[in-house]
N, C-alpha and C positions, 0 to 999 in steps of 0.2 A: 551365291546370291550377293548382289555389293548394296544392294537397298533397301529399304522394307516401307511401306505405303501405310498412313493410317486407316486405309481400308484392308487393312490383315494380306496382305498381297507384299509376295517379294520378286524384285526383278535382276537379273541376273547381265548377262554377259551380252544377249541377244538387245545392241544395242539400237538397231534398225526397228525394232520394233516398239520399245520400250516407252517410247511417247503412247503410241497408238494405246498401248496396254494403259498408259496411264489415262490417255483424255478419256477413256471406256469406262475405268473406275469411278471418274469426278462422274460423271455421264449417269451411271448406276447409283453411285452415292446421293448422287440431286433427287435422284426421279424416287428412290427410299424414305428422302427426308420429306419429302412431299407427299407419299402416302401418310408417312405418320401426320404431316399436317392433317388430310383431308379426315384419316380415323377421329382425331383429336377434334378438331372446330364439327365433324358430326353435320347434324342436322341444323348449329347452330347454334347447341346451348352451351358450349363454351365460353362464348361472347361474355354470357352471364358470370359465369364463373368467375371471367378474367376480369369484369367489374369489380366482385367481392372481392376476388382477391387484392385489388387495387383499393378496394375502401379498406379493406383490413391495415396493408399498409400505411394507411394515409392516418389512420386512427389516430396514431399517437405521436408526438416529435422526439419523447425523451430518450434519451441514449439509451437505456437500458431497455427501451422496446424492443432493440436491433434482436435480442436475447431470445426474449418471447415468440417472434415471429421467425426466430431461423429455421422451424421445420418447412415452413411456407417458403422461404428463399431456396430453400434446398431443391422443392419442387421445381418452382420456378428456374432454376438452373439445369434440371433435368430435362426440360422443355425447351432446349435451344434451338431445336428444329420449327420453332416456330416464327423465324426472324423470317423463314422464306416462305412461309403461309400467301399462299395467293389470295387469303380475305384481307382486306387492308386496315379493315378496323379488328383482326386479332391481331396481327401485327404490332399496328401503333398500340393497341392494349398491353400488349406483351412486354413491347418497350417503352412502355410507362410503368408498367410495373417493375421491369430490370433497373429503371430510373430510380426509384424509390428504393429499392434496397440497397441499389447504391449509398443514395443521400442518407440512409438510414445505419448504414455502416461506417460513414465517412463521420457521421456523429458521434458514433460511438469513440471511433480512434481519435477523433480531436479531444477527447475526454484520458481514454487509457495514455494516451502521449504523453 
């Protein structure tokens, strides 16, 4: 094998083929990441969800909130299939929420600095 794909797939010597074999993967990987979308957003009440979770963050400005809230970021970072959500409002929800732990981290280390 002289490659290995982040979809757990290795390609080999068969070089004629090896595009095809890859545009197949992206192909299957897209169409995966969007069932987990559709399971996740549901009937809809994610939407909600992904409000709290954006008021939660929004809660506090002080550095040491980033602390509090990182089991919530953690989640949040487990859900990156969600940038390619075909609802447009969990999307933009999703990355306002991504926004905010950003901004909420970038606080903290101007502080540890």
């Amino acid at each position: 094998m002289l490659w290995e794909t982040p979809f757990g797939h290795y390609y080999g010597d068969n070089r004629e083929n090896n595009g095809n074999y890859f545009a197949n993967d992206i192909s299957n990987f897209y169409e995966e990441l969007i069932k987990k979308c559709n399971f996740r957003i549901g009937e809809g009440f994610y939407v909600n969800i992904l409000k709290n979770y954006l008021s939660i963050l929004k809660e506090d400005s002080e550095y040491l909130y980033y602390f509090k809230i990182k089991p919530l970021i953690s989640i949040l970072e487990c859900e990156q299939y969600l940038k390619l959500s075909p609802n447009k409002e969990v999307r933009d929800l999703y990355l306002e929420c991504l926004n905010e732990c950003s901004s909420l981290y970038n606080k903290y280390m101007n502080v540890a600095r």
